[in-house]
N, C-alpha and C positions, 0 to 999 in steps of 0.2 A: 504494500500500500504506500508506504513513503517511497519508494522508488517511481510511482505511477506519479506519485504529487509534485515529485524531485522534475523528471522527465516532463513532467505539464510547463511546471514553470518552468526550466532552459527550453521549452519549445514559446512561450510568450514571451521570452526576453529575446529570441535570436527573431522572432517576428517586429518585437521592439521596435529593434537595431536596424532592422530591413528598412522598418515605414521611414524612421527614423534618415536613412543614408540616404533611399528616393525622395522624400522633402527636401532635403540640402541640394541634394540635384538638382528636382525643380524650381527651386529660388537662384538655384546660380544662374542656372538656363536664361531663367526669367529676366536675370538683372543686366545679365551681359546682351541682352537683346530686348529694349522695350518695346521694341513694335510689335513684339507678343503681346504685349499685356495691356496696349490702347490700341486696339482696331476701330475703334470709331471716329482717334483724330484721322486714320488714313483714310476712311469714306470722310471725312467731313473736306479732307484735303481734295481728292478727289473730286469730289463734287465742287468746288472752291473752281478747282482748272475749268469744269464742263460751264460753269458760271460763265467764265473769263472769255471760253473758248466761245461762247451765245453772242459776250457784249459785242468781240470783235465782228462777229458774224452780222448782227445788224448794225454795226459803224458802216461794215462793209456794205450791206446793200442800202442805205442810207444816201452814203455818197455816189 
C-alpha cells in the first residue's frame, strides 16, 4: 500500500515538472514573438492599408 501511494505521488510530481517545463516554453515562445499574442493589432493594421489603399483609389478617380 505505501509503495502504490509512494508510486502515485512521483507519478504527480514528474506530471508537475512536465506542465511545469511546457509553460516556461510557452511564455518564452510567446515573448520572443509578440505577434502571437496580439493578432488583432495585425487585422486592425491591415485593415489600416485597405483604408489607405480606398482613399488613394478615389483621389484617383477624383482627378
Amino acid at each position: 500500500m505505501a509503495t502504490a501511494i509512494l508510486h502515485s505521488l512521483k507519478q504527480g510530481a514528474y506530471t508537475a515538472i512536465a506542465l511545469y517545463v511546457v509553460f516556461i516554453a510557452v511564455v518564452t515562445v510567446a515573448s520572443m514573438h509578440p505577434q502571437l499574442t496580439a493578432p488583432d493589432s495585425v487585422a486592425a493594421q491591415s485593415s489600416l492599408v485597405q483604408l489607405d489603399r480606398a482613399a488613394v483609389d478615389t483621389k484617383v478617380r477624383a482627378s
